[in-house]
ROLO-753873 format. One line per field, with one value per atom (N, C-alpha, C, O): residue number from 1; atom name; x, y, z; residue in three letters. Coordinates in steps of 0.2 Angstrom, whole numbers, always signed. Example, Ala and Ser with C-alpha at 12.3 -4.5 7.8 and 13.67 -1.06 7.14 Angstrom:
% residues 2
seq: (1, 1, 1, 1, 2, 2, 2, 2)
atom: (N, CA, C, O, N, CA, C, O)
xx: (+66, +62, +66, +71, +64, +68, +64, +67)
yy: (-28, -22, -16, -17, -11, -5, +0, +6)
zz: (+39, +39, +39, +42, +35, +36, +39, +40)
type: (ala, ala, ala, ala, ser, ser, ser, ser)
This chain:
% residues 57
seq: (1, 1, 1, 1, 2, 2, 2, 2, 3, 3, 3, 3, 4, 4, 4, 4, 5, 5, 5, 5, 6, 6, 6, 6, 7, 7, 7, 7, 8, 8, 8, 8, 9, 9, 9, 9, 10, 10, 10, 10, 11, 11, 11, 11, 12, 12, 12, 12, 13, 13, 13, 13, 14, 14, 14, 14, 15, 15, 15, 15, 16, 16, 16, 16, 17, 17, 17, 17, 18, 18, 18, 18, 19, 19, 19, 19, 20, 20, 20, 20, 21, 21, 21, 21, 22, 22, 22, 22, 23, 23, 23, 23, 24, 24, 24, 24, 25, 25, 25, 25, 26, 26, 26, 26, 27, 27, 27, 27, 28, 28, 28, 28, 29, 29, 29, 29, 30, 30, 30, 30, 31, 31, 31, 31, 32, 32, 32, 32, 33, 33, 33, 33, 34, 34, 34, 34, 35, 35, 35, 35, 36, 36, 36, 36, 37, 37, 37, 37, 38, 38, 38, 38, 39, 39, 39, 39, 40, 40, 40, 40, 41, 41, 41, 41, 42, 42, 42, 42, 43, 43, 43, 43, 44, 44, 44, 44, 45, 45, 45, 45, 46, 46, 46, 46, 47, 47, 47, 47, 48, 48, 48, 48, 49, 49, 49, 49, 50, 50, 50, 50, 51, 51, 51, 51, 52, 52, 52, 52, 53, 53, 53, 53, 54, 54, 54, 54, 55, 55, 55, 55, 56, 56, 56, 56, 57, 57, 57, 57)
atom: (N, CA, C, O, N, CA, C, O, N, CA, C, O, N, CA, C, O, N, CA, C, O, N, CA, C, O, N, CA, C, O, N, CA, C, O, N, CA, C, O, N, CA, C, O, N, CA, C, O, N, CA, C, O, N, CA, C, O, N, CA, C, O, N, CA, C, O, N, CA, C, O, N, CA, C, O, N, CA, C, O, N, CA, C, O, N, CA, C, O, N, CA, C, O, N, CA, C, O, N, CA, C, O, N, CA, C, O, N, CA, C, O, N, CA, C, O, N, CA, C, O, N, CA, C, O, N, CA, C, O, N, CA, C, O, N, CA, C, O, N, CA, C, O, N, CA, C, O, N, CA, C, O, N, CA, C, O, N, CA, C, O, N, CA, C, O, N, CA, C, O, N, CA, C, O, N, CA, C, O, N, CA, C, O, N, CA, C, O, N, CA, C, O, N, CA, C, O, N, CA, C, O, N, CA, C, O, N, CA, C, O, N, CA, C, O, N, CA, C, O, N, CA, C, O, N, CA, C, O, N, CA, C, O, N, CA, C, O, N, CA, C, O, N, CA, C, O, N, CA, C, O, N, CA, C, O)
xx: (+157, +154, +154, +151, +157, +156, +150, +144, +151, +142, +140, +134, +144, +143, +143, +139, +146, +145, +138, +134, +135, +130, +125, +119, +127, +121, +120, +115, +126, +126, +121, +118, +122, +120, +109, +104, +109, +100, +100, +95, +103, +101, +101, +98, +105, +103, +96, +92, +95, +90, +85, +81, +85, +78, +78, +73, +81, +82, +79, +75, +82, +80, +72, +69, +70, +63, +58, +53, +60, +57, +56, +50, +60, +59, +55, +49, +56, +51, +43, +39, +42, +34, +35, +32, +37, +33, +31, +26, +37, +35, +29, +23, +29, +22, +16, +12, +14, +13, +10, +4, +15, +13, +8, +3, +10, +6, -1, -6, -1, -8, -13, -20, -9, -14, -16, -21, -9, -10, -16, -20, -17, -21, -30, -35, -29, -35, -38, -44, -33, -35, -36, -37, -37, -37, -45, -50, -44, -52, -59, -64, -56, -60, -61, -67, -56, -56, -62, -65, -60, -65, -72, -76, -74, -81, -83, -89, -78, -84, -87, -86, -93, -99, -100, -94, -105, -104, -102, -97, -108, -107, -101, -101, -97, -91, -86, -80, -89, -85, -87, -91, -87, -86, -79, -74, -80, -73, -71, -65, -76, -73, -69, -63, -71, -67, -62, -61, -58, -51, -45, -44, -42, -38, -33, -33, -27, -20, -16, -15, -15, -9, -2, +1, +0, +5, +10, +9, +18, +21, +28, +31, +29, +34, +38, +36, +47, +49, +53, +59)
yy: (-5, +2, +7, +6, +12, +18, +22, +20, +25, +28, +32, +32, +35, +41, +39, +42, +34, +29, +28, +31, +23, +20, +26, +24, +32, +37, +40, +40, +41, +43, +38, +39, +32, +25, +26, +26, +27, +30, +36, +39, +39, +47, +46, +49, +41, +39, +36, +38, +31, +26, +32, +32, +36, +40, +43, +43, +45, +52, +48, +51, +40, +38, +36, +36, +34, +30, +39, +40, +43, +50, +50, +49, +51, +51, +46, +48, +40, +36, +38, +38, +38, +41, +46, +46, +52, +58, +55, +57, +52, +49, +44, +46, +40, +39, +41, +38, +48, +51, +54, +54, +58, +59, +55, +57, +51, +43, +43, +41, +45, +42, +48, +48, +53, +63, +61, +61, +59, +60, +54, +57, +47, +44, +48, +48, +52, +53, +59, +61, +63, +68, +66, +71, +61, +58, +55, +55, +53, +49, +56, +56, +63, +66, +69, +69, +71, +73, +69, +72, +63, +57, +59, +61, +58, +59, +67, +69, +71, +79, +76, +72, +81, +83, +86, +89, +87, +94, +98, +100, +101, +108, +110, +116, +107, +109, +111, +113, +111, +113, +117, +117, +122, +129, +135, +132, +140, +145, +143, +140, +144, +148, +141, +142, +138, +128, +128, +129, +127, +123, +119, +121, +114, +107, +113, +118, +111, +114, +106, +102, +106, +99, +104, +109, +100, +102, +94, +89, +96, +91, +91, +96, +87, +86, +81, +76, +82, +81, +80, +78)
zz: (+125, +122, +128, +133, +126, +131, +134, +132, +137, +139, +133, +130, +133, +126, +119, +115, +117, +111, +113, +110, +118, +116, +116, +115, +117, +120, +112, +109, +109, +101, +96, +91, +100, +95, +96, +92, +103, +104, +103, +105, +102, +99, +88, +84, +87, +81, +79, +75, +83, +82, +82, +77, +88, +90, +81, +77, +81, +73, +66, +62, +66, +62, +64, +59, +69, +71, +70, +67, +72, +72, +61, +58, +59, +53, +50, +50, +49, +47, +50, +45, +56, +58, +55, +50, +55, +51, +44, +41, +39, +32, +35, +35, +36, +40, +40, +37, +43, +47, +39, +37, +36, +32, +23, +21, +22, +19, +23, +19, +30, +30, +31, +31, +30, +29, +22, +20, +17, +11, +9, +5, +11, +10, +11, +7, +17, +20, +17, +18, +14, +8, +2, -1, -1, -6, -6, -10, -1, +1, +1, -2, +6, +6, -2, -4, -5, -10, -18, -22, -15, -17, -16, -20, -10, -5, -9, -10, -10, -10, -13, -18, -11, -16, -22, -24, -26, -31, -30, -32, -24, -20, -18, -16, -18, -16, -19, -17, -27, -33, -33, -38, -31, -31, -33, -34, -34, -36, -30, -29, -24, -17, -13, -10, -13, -13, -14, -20, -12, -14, -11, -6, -13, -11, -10, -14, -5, -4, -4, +1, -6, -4, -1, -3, +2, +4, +6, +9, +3, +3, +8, +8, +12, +18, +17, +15, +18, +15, +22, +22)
type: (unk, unk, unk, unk, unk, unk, unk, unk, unk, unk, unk, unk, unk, unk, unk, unk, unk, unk, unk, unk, unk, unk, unk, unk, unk, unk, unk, unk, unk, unk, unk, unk, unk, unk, unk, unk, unk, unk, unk, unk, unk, unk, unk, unk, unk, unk, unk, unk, unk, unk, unk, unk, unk, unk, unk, unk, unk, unk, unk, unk, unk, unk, unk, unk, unk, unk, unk, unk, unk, unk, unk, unk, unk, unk, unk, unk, unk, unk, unk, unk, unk, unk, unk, unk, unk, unk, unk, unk, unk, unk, unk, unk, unk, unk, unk, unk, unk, unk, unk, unk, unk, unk, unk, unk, unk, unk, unk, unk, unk, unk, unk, unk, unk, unk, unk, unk, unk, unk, unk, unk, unk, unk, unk, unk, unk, unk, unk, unk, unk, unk, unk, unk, unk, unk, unk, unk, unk, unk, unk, unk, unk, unk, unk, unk, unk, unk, unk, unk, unk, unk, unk, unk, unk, unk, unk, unk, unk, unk, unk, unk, unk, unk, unk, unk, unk, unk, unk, unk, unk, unk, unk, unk, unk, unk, unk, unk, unk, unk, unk, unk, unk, unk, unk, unk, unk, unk, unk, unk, unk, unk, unk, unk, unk, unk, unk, unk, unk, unk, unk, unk, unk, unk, unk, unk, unk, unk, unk, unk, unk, unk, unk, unk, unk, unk, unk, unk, unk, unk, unk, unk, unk, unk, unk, unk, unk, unk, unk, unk)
């Protein structure tokens, strides 16, 4: 395998391994938002309060 082949093959790997950790990455925000959302209080249900979810793709 050439220098450049193999350099293309860890420039893959990287891209794919980078994508999995941010879906990752992302799974454990949404777990951790889910939990807080769980935990509020009353008081928090207010107008002025509110969840943004935001979804990464």
């Amino acid at each position: 395998m050439s220098p450049e082949e193999e350099e293309e093959r860890i420039k893959r790997a990287a891209q794919r391994a980078g994508y999995h950790l941010v879906k990752a990455a992302s799974e454990v925000l949404a777990a951790i938002g889910a939990a807080l959302e769980e935990l509020r209080g009353p008081d928090e249900d207010e107008a002025g309060s509110s969840v943004e979810h935001i979804d990464i793709e």
